[in-house]
C-alpha positions as a Python dict, from the first residue, in 0.01 Angstrom:
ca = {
    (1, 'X'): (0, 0, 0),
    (2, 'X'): (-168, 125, -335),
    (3, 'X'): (-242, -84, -614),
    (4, 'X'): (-246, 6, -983),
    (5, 'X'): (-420, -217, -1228),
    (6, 'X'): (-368, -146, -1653),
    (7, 'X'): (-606, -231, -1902),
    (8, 'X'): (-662, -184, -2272),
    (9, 'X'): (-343, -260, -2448),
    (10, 'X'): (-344, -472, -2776),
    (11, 'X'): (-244, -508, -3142),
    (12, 'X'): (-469, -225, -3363),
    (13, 'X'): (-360, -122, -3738),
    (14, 'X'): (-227, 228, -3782),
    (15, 'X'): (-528, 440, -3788),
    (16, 'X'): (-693, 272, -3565),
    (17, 'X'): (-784, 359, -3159),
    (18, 'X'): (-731, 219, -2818),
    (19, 'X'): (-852, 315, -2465),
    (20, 'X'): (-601, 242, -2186),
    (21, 'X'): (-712, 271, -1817),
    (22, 'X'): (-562, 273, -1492),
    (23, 'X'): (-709, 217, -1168),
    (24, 'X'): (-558, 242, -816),
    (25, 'X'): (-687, 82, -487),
    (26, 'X'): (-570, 18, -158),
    (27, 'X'): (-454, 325, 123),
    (28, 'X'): (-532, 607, -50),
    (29, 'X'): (-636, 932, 139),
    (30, 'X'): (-648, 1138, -203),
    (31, 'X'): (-496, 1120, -580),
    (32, 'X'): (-302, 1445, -703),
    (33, 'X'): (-144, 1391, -1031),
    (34, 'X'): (-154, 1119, -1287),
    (35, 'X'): (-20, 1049, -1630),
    (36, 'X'): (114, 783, -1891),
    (37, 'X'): (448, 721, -1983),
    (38, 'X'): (597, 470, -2247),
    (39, 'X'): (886, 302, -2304),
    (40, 'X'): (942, 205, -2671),
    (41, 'X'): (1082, -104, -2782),
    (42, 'X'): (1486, -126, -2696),
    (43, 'X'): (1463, 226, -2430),
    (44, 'X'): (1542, 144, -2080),
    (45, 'X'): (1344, 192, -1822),
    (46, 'X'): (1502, 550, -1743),
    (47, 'X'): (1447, 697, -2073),
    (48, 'X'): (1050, 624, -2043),
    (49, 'X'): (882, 934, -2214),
    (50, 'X'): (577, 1126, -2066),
    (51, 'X'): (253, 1080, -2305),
    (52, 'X'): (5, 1307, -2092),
    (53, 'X'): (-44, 1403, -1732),
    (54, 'X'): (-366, 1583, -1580),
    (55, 'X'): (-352, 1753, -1244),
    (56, 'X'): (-594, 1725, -1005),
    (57, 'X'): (-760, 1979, -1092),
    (58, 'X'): (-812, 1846, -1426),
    (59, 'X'): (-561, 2018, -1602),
    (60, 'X'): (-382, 1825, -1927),
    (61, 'X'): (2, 1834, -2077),
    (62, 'X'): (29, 1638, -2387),
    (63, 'X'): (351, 1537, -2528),
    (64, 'X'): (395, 1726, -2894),
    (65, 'X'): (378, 1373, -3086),
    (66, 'X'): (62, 1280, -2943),
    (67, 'X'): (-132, 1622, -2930),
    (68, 'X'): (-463, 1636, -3112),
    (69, 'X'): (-456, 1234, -3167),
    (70, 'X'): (-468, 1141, -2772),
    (71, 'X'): (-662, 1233, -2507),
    (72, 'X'): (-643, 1202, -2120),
    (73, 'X'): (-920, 1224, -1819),
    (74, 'X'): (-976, 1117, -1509),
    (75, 'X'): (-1265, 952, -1280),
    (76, 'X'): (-1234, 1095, -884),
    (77, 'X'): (-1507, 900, -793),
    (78, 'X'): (-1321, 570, -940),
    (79, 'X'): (-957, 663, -876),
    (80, 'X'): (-909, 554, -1238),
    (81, 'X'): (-710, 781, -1555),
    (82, 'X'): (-776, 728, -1922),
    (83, 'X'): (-592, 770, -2192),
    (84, 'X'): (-789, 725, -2562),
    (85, 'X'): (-556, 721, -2835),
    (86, 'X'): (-688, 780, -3153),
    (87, 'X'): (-538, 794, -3523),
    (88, 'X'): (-244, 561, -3406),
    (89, 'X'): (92, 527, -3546),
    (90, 'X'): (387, 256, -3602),
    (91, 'X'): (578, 489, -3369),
    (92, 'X'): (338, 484, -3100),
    (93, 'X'): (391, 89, -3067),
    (94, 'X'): (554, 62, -2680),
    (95, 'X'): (469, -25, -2358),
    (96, 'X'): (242, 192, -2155),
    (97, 'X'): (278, 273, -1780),
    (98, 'X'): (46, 494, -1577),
    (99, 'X'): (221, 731, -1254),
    (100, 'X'): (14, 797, -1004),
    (101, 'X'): (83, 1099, -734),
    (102, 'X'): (-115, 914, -408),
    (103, 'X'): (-142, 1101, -66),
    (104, 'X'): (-221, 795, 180),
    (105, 'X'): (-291, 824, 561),
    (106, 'X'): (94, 902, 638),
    (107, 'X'): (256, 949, 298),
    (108, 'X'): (286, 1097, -11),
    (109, 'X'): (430, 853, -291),
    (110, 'X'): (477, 793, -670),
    (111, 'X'): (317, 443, -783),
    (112, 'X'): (359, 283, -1155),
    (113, 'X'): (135, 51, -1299),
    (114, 'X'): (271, -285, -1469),
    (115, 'X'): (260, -171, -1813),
    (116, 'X'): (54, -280, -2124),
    (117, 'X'): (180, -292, -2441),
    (118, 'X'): (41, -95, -2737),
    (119, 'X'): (157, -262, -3077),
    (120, 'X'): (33, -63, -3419),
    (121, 'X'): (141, -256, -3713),
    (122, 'X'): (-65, -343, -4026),
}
């Protein structure tokens, strides 16, 4: 079983920043991709958008809305993605889930995180 635990969430004024984090634990053999999706207020669950993914490799795709204001990266060592949003917006207000591609000792499997929610509003 892998474990994903979110942090950073929280009320900020447009303009302002956040750091999110994500870190995973439990039967993991090695991490492959992660990201951040969110799901705004009223979506379901299925129409959760992508915010940024980075590849193992440390690659980056940034979602058009959030390019040049957010940025992703990732600690190996701690299993653990980042995602610091900067210069935030009213529109930007949802809740954030991290995806994490996990290669364990017999399996390869998807695993979300709980969520946090990101509220910007003055």
């Amino acid at each position: 079983q892998v474990q994903l635990v979110e942090s950073g969430g929280g009320l900020v004024q447009p303009g302002g920043s956040l750091r999110l984090s994500c870190a995973a634990s439990g039967s993991i053999f090695s991490i492959n991709g992660m990201g951040w999706y969110r799901q705004a207020p009223g979506k379901q669950r299925e129409q959760r958008e992508l915010v940024a993914d980075i590849s193992e490799s440390g690659r980056t795709n940034y979602a058009d809305s959030v390019k040049g204001r957010f940025t992703i990266s990732r600690d190996n060592a701690k299993n653990t993605v980042y995602l610091q949003m900067n210069s935030l917006k009213p529109e930007d207000t949802a809740v954030y889930y991290c995806l994490v591609d996990v290669t364990g000792f017999r399996t390869r499997s998807n695993y979300w995180g709980q969520g946090t929610q990101v509220t910007v509003s003055s």
